[in-house]
N, C-alpha and C positions, 0 to 999 in steps of 0.2 A: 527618461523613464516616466509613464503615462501610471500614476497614484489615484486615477478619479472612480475610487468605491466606493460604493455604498457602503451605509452601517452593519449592512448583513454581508457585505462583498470582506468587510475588512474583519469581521467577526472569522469569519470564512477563512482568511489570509494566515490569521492570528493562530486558530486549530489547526491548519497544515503545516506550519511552522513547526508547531507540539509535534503534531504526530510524525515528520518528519523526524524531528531530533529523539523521539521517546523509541520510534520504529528501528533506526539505525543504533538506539543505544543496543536495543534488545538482540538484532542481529551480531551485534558483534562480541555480548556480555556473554558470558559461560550461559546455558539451558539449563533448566529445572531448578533453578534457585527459587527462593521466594521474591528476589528482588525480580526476577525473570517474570515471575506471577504476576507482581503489583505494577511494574511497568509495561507488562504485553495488555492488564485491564486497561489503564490510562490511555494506554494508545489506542484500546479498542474504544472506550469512552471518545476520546479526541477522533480517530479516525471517522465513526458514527456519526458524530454530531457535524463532522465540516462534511461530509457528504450529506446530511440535511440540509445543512444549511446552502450549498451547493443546487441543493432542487428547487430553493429558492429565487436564484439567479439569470435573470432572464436577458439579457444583454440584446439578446436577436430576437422576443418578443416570442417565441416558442422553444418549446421543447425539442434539444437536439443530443447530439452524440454525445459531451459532456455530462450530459443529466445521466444517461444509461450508464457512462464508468463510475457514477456515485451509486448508481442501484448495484451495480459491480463491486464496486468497494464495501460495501454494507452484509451485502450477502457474502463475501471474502471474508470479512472481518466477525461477522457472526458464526460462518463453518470454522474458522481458527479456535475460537472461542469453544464450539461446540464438539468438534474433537479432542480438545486440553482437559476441557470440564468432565466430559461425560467418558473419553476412552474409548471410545468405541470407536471402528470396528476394533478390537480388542490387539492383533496385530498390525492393524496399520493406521491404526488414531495419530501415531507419531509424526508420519509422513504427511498424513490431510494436513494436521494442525502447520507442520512445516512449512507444505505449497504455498495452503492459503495465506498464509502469513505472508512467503514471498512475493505472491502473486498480490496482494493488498500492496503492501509495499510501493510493486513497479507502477501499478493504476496512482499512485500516488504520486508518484517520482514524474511519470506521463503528464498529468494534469497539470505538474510544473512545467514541464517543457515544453508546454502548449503556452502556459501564462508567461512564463520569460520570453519565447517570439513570439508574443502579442503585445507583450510592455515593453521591452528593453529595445531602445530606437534601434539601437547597433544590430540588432537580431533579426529587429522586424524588417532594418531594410535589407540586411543580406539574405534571408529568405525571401523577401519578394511578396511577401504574403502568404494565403492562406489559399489552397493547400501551394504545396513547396516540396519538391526533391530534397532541399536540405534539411527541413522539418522531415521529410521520412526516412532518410538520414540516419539522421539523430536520435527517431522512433526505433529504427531496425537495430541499431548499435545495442541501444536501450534494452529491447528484447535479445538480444546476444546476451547482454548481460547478465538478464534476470534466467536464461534456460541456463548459462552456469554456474548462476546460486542456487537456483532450483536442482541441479545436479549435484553441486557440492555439499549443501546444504544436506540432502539428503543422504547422499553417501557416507555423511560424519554424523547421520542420528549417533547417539550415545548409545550404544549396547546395557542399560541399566539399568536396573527395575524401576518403576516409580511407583509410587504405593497404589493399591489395588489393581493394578496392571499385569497380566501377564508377564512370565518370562518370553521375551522374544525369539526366535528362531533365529540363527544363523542364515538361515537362507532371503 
């Protein structure tokens, strides 16, 4: 396993770790609690600040596709945010906040699976490198995954009011 970060590579490292662990905590904790609140901030806190620090990161000496899933994750993580806070559109603030949430998520869970077949010797040599059938593989699976969350997810929004919200339609 190839560990040669930088201070800001391993700062980097350290907040996707978080926002891994605080992201998954949230997806799988009950919705609209307050603990739901203060751990979806933290993750938005951690997820924001390692896609900064992310733009940081120059490995190839410009700016390439990596840098764009961090402006990706940022503007993800701020429409999550900005449909929770503000409610709006009034019936479907539920579902934005939801996508985005998932959709922040799988850009997260991606940029892992770019860094483990880039470090992890065993990965890097059975891909072959960069690009790889089995790096896209492993991407397509990935997006399997996440349009089943994004369906599931969505299908079990809570039917409940939440304060200054709309009662919802059935439809």
């Amino acid at each position: 396993m190839r560990l040669d970060l930088s201070v800001l590579g391993w700062i980097h490292t350290v907040l996707c770790i978080i926002a891994l662990v605080l992201g998954g905590l949230n997806l799988a904790r009950p919705k609209g609690t307050k603990s739901h609140r203060q751990i979806g901030q933290w993750y938005l806190v951690s997820l924001v600040a390692l896609s900064a620090t992310s733009l940081g990161i120059y490995r190839l000496h410009r700016f390439f596709f990596p840098h764009w899933f961090a402006i990706a994750a940022i503007i993800l993580a701020c429409l999550a945010f900005a449909f929770a806070r503000f409610r709006w559109p009034r019936q479907l603030w539920l579902h934005g906040h939801t996508s985005s949430t998932v959709l922040s998520y799988y850009v997260l869970i991606a940029g892992g699976v770019n860094e483990a077949y880039l470090r992890i010797d065993v990965l890097n040599r059975l891909a072959g490198g960069f690009p790889s059938p089995i790096i896209g593989r492993t991407h397509f699976a990935l997006m399997l995954l996440t349009v089943l969350a994004l369906i599931w997810f969505n299908m079990n929004v809570r039917r409940r009011r939440f304060p200054g919200a709309s009662a919802r339609s059935s439809t």
